[in-house]
N, C-alpha and C positions, 0 to 999 in steps of 0.2 A: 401489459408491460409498459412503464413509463420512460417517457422519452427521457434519455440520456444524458442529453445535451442540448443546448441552443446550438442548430446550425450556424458556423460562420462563427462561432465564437473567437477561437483560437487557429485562426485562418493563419496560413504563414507561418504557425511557429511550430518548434518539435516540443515531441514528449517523449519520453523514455519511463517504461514500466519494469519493474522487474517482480520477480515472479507471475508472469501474465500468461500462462498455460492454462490457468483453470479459473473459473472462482471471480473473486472480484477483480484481481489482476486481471484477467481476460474480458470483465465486464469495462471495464478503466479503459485500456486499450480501446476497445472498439465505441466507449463515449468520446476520448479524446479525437480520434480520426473520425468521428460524427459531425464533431466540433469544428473540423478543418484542420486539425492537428498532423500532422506526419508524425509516424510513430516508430520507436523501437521496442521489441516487447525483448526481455532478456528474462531466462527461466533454464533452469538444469535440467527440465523436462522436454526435448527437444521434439518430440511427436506435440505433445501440446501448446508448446509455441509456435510451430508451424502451423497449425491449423490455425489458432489465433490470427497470425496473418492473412493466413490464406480468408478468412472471414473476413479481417479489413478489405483487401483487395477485390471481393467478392463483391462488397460495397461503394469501391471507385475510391476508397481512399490507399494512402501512401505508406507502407507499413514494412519491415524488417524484421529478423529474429539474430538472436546469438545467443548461443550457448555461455551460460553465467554460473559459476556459484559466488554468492556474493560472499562467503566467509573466506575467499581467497584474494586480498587485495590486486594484486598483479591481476589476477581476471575482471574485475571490476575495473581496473583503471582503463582496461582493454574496453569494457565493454562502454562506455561515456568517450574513449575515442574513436570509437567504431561508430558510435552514434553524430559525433559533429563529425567524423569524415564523409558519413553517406547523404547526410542530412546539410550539413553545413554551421550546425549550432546544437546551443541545447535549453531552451526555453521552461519546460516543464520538467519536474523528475517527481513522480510514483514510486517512491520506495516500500515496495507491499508486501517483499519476498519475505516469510516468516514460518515455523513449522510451531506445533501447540506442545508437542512430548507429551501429548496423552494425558488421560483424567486419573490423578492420583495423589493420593496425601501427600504434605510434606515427606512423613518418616519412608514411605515407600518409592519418591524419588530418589536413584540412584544419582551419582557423580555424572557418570556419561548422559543421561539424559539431560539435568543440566545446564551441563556444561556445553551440551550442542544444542539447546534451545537460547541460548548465550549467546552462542557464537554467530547462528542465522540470525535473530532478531534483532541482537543489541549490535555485535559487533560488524553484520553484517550492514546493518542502517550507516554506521558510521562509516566506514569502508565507500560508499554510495555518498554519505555528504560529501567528503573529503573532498573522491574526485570531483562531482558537479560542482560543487563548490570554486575550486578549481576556476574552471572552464565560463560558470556564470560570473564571478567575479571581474573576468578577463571585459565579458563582454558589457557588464554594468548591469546586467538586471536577470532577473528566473523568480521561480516560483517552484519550491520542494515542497511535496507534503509526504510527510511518512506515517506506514500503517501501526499507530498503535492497538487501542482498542479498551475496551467498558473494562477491563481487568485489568487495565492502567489508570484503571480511578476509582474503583473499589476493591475489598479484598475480593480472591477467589480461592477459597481453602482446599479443591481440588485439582486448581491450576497455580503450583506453586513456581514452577520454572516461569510458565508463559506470566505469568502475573509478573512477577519479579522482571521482566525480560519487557515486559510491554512501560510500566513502571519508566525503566528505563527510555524507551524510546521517548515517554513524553520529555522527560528531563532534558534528554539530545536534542529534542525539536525547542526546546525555550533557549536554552542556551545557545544553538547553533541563531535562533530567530533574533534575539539580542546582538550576540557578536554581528551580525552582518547588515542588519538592517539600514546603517547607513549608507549603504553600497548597492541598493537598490533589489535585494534578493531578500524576496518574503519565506519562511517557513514554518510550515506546521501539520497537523498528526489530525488523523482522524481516529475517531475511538466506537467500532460499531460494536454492537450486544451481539445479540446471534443474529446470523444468515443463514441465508439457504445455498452453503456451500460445500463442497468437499469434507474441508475440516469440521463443522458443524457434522455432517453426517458420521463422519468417525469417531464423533463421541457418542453417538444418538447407536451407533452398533455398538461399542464399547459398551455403555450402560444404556439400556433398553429403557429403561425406566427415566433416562432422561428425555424422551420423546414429547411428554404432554408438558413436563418443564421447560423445556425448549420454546413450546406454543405456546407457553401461558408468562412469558420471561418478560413480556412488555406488557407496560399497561394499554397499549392497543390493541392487545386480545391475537398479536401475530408474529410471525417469523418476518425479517428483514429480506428483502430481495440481492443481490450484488449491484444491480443497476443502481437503486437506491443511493448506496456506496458512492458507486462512480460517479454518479451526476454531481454528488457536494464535493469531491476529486476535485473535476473539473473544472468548477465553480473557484474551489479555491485556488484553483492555478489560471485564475483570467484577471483581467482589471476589472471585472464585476465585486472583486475582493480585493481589491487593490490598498484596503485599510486595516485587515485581517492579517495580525501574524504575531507568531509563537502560541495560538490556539490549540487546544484540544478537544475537536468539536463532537460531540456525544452522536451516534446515527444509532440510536436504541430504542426508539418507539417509548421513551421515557423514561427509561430502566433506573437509570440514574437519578431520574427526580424524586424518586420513592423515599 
């Protein structure tokens, strides 16, 4: 496994992750608090954000949970003030909380699936800038990065919500990056291919046969890890990127270069 993070990176400041129950959110979380970060992990999944913590703490670092869903703004605003009341600020924010709505043509997407993969990825991002936004402003400076992903920069003709929905996220991360940049608040999206996560396996039962396509998806001949993920995360939430912003940085083993 590759290290995560430069210790002592992000010493002193907070981060705040949401959906960090599983997956790369939980990989994120415990890079940042690697990092020196004090951390909030927020997730609707409240057994797996606990343990998430209970893992930071495990480690000597400084870490919190709340129950979130981010398509509810009143919880989301809760959850970015819960975060500077325990912590004191809000330096970092991981916007990663996203669901896929399953591998399916356009014509066989219904409304409701849709419409709620809409609601967590797109509207749920924005919901998440808003407040941090907010609150970074106040203080003169942060560092957002939200989770798009490789289906926010190519088509995927059997991910037509999450495509449409990630799509979106990059467009929120440029424009939010634009507006604020004079104000000392960088932001921007990462966009991985596949990993070895969760959701990745829930396609891979879904359709069987996407197994060896999955493997064979980068020209590196492999599957992304979450760590992976989190380390350019955190990367991008430090003054080691302090020149980076309204990017959409590819973490695909090439995928995109093809």
């Amino acid at each position: 496994m590759s290290d995560p993070a430069t210790p002592s990176l992000l010493i002193g400041k907070t981060a705040l992750v949401t959906g960090g129950s599983s997956g790369i959110g939980r990989a994120a979380a415990l890079a940042f608090a690697h990092a020196g970060a004090a951390v909030m992990v927020a997730d609707i999944d409240v057994d797996g954000g606990t343990e998430t913590i209970a893992l930071i703490r495990r480690q000597g670092g400084s870490a919190d949970f709340i129950e979130t869903d981010v398509t509810n703004a009143v919880e989301v605003d809760a959850m970015v003030a819960a975060t500077v009341d325990r912590f004191g600020r809000l330096d970092c924010a991981f916007n990663n909380a996203g669901i896929s709505g399953g591998w399916v043509s356009l014509l066989d997407c219904d409304d409701a699936t849709f419409d709620r993969v809409m609601a967590v990825n797109v509207k749920g991002v924005w919901h998440c800038l808003r407040a941090q936004l907010h609150v970074m402003l106040d203080q003169g400076n942060g560092a957002i990065v939200n989770m798009a992903s490789v289906a926010g920069l190519i088509g995927t003709p059997m991910l037509p919500a999450y495509g449409a929905s990630k799509h979106a996220v990059v467009g929120l991360t440029k424009s939010a990056a634009l507006g604020y940049a004079d104000r000392g608040i960088r932001v921007n999206a990462v966009c991985p291919g596949f990993i070895n996560t969760p959701m990745v396996d829930g396609f891979i039962e879904q359709v069987l046969a996407l197994a060896d396509r999955v493997q064979q998806s980068a020209p590196v001949g492999r599957i992304g890890q979450p760590d992976e993920v989190a380390a350019t995360v955190v990367w991008l939430c430090s003054d080691a990127a302090s020149f980076i912003n309204g990017a959409a940085v590819p973490i695909d083993g090439g995928l995109t270069a093809r």
